[in-house]
C-alpha positions, 0 to 999 in steps of 0.5 A, spaced: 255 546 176 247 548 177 242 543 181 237 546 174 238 540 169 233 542 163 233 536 158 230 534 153 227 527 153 227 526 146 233 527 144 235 523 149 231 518 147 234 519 140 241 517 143 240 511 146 237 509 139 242 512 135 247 507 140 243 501 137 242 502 130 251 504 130 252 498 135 249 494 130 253 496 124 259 496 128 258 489 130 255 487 124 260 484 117 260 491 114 263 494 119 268 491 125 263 484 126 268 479 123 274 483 126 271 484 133 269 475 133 277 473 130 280 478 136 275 475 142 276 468 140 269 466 137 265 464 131 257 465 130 255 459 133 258 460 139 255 467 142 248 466 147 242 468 145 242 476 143 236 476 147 239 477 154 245 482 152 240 487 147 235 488 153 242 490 157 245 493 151 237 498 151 237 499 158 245 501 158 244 505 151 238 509 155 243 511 162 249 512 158 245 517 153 242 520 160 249 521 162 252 524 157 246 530 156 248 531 162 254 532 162 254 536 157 249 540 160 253 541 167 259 544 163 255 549 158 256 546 152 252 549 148 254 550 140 258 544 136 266 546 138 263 545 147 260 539 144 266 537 140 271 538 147 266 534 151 266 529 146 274 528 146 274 529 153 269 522 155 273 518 150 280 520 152 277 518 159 274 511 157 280 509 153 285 510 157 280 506 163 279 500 159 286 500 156 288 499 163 285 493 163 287 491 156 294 491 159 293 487 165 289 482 161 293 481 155 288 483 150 290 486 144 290 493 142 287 492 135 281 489 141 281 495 145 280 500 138 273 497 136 270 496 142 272 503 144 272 506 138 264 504 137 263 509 144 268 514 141 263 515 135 257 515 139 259 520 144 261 525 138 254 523 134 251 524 141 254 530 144 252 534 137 245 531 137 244 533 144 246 540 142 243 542 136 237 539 139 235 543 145 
């Protein structure tokens, strides 16, 4: 692991662009949105102001887009197939950490896979635009 981190700074802008526009069509009636509100016990009219959560919702997409360019630059991942394994690796790792959690709430798995499933496909979109764009 080299202390000589090269990033490319637009495509870690991408990223966290590439996070909002998939996180609002996966939360969104086309995709998971009616699902994900039934499942976590709400209707429209009782979620705050979105405000507040997409000012948190850019700064996180922006560290998590940073992190994962990283990553993937900390272990040589530099063609599809590295990214790929990288990709699977994180999302093995976040889904069994917030499973844990799942089980001790009570919560339902079907919950856990479109909450998690949203970060699954991000890090495998993120982690081959992060290698096809160095």
């Amino acid at each position: 692991m080299s202390a000589d981190v090269v990033l490319n700074v637009w495509a870690i802008l991408a990223g966290a662009v590439i996070s909002m526009v998939l996180g609002s069509l996966w939360y969104s009636k086309l995709l998971f949105g009616n699902v994900w509100m039934k499942l976590i016990n709400k209707r429209q009219e009782d979620m705050v102001s979105p405000t507040g959560p997409m000012i948190g919702a850019v700064i996180v997409s922006l560290v998590n887009s940073f992190a994962l360019a990283v990553l993937l630059e900390w272990t040589g991942a530099f063609d599809l197939w590295d990214a790929l394994g990288v990709a699977a690796l994180l999302s093995v790792v976040v889904t069994a950490a917030t499973a844990i959690n799942y089980l001790f709430e009570g919560r339902k798995m079907q919950l856990l896979a479109v909450q998690v499933g949203y970060h699954v496909v991000l890090f495998v979109i993120n982690s081959i635009l992060f290698t096809v764009w160095q």
